[in-house]
C-alpha positions as CSV (number, residue, x, y, z in Angstrom):
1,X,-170.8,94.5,-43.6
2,X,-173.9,92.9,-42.9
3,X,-174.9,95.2,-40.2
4,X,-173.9,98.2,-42.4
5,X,-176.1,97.0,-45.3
6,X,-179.0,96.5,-42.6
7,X,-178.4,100.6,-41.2
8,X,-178.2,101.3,-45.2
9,X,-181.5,100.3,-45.9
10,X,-183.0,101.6,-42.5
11,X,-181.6,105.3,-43.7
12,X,-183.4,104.3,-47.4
13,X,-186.5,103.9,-45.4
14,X,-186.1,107.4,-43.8
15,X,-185.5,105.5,-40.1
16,X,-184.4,109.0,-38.4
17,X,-182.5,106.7,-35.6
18,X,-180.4,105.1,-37.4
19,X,-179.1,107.7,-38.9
20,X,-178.6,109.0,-36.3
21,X,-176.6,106.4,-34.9
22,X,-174.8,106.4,-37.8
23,X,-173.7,109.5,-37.6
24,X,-173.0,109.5,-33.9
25,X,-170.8,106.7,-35.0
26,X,-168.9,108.1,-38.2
27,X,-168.8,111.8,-37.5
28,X,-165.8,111.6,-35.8
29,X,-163.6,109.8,-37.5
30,X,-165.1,111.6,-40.9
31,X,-164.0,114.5,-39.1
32,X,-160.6,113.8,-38.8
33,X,-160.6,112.8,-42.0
34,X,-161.5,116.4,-43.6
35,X,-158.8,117.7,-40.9
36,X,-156.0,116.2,-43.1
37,X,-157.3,118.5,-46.2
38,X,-158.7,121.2,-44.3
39,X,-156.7,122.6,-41.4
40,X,-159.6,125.1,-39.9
41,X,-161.7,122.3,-38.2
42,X,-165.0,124.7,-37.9
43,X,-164.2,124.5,-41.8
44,X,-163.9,121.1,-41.9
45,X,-166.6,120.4,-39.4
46,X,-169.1,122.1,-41.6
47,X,-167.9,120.0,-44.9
48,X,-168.4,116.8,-42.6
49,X,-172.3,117.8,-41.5
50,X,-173.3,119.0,-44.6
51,X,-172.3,115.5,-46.2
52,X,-174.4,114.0,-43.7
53,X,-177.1,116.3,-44.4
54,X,-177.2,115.4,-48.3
55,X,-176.7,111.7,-47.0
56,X,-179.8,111.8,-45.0
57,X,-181.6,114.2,-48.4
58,X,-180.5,111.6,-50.8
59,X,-180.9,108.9,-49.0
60,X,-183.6,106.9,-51.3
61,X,-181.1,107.2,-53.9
62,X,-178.3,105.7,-52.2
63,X,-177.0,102.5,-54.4
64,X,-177.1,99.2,-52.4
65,X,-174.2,98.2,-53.8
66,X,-172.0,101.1,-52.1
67,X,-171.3,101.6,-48.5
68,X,-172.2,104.6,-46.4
69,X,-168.8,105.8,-45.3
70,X,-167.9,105.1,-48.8
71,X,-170.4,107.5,-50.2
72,X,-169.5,109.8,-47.5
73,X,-165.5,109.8,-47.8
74,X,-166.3,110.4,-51.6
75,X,-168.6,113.5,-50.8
76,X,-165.9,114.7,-48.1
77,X,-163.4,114.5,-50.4
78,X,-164.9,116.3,-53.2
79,X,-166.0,119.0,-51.3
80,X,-162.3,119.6,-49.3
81,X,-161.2,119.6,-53.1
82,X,-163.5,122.2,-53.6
83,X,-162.6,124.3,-50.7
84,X,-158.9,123.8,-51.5
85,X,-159.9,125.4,-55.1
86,X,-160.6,128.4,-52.8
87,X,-156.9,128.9,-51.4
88,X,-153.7,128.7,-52.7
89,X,-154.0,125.1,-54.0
90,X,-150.1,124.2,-54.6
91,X,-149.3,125.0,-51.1
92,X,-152.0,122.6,-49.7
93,X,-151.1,120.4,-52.4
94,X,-147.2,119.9,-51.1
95,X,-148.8,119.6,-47.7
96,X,-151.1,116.8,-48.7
97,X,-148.9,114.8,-50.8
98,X,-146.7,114.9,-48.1
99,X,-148.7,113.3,-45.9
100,X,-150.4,110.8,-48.3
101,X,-148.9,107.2,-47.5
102,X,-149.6,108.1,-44.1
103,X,-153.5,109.4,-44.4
104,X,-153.9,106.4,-47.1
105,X,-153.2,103.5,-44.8
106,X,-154.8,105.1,-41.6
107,X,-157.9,105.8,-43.5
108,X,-158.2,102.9,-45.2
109,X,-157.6,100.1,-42.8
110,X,-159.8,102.5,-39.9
111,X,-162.8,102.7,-43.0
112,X,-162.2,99.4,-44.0
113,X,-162.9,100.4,-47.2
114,X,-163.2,98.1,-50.1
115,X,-160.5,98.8,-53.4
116,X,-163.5,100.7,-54.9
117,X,-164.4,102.9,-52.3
118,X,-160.7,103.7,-51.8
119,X,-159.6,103.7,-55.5
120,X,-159.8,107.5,-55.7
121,X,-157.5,108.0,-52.6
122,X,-154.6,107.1,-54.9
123,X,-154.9,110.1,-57.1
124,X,-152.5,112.0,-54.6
125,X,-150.1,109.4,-55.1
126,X,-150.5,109.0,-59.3
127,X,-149.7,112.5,-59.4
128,X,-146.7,112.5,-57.3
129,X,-145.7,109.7,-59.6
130,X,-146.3,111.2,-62.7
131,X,-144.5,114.5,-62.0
132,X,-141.3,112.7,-60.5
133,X,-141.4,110.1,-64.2
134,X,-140.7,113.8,-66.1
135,X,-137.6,114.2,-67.8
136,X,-134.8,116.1,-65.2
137,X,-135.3,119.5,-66.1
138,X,-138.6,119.6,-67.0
139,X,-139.9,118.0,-63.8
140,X,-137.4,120.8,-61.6
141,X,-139.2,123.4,-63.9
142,X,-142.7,121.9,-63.8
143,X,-142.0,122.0,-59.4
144,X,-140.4,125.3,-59.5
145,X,-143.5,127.0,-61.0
146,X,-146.5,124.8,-60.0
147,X,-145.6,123.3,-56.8
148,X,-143.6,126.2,-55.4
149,X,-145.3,128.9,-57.2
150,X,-142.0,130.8,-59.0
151,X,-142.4,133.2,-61.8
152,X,-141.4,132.3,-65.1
153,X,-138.4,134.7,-65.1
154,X,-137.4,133.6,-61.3
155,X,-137.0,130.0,-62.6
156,X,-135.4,130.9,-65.9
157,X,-132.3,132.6,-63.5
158,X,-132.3,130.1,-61.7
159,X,-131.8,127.7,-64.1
160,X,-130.0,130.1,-66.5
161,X,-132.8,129.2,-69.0
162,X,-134.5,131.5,-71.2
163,X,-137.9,132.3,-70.3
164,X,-139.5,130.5,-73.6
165,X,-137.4,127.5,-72.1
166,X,-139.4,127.5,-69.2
167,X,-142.8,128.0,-71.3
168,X,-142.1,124.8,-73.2
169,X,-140.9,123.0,-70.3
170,X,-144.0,123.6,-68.6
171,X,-146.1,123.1,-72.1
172,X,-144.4,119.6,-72.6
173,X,-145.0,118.5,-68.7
174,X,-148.7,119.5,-68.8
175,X,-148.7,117.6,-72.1
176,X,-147.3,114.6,-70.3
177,X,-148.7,114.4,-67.3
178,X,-152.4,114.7,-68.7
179,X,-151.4,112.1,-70.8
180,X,-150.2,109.4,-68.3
181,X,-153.1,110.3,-65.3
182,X,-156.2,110.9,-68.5
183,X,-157.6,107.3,-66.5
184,X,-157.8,109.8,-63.4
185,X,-160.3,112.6,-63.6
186,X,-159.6,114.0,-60.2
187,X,-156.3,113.9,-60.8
188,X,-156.4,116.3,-64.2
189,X,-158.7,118.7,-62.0
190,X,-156.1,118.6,-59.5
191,X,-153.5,119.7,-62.1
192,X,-156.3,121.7,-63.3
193,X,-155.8,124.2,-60.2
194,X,-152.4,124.4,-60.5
195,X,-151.7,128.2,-61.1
């Protein structure tokens, strides 16, 4: 920590080799990291450099009190959210909440990142949580349209509901689940992109 808070304010100071350094050190691993959201890695590569890129730009305004890879896995993050807006969210959704306990503790033990750096890392799992505390039925409606992308009428066969069932179903969940992650802005953006 000591040494990273040393590099920190090298970078501050505009010290080109450390950053460099830096990055020769973190790129890969940062890397990998985008992989698990993005599954192109020229795609991936690209949201990894240009994080470094407004690293190195914003540099002077870098807060002492966060860590690098912390301000890095944050503007990762955000930007593979971004990118994800740009494809069929649920799908990559399912994928990544698949996958979260795994990606949660490799990331955060290999970062070491402290609870606040990691904090946001648990929206995947709040959400998960959130959707499986619905009601039966509402939460098999709420997963039949959102997550797996059914129309309303498909689900309302299926479930031999009417299709104003379904409507309210998915009214009352939305309801709900804004309600129980409001503490979580990612996490109502997420649901946000939900079609």
């Amino acid at each position: 920590m000591i040494q990273e808070k040393k590099i920190a304010q090298q970078i501050r100071e505009g010290n080109l080799e450390a950053f460099q350094e830096f990055y020769k050190s973190y790129f890969r691993r940062l890397l990998n990291y985008a992989t698990m959201f993005i599954n192109q890695s020229d795609v991936a590569e690209d949201i990894v450099q240009e994080a470094f890129f407004k690293l190195w730009n914003n540099r002077e305004a870098i807060n002492e009190d966060q860590t690098l890879v912390g301000w890095l896995y944050r503007a990762i993050r955000n930007q593979c959210i971004n990118q994800l807006k740009q494809q069929k969210v649920h799908e990559k959704f399912i994928e990544f909440a698949s996958n979260y306990e795994a990606i949660d503790k490799v990331y955060k033990h290999d970062f070491d990142l402290s609870l606040n750096d990691a904090d946001d890392f648990y929206v995947w799992a709040e959400i998960k949580k959130a959707i499986e505390s619905l009601p039966e039925k509402r939460r098999e409606v709420y997963q039949l349209s959102k997550i797996e992308g059914h129309s309303h009428n498909e689900i309302a066969k299926e479930l031999a509901i009417t299709t104003k069932g379904v409507e309210r179903h998915i009214t009352l969940a939305n309801r709900a689940l804004r309600s129980k992650l409001k503490h979580l802005k990612t996490a109502i953006f997420v649901l946000a992109l939900l079609p």
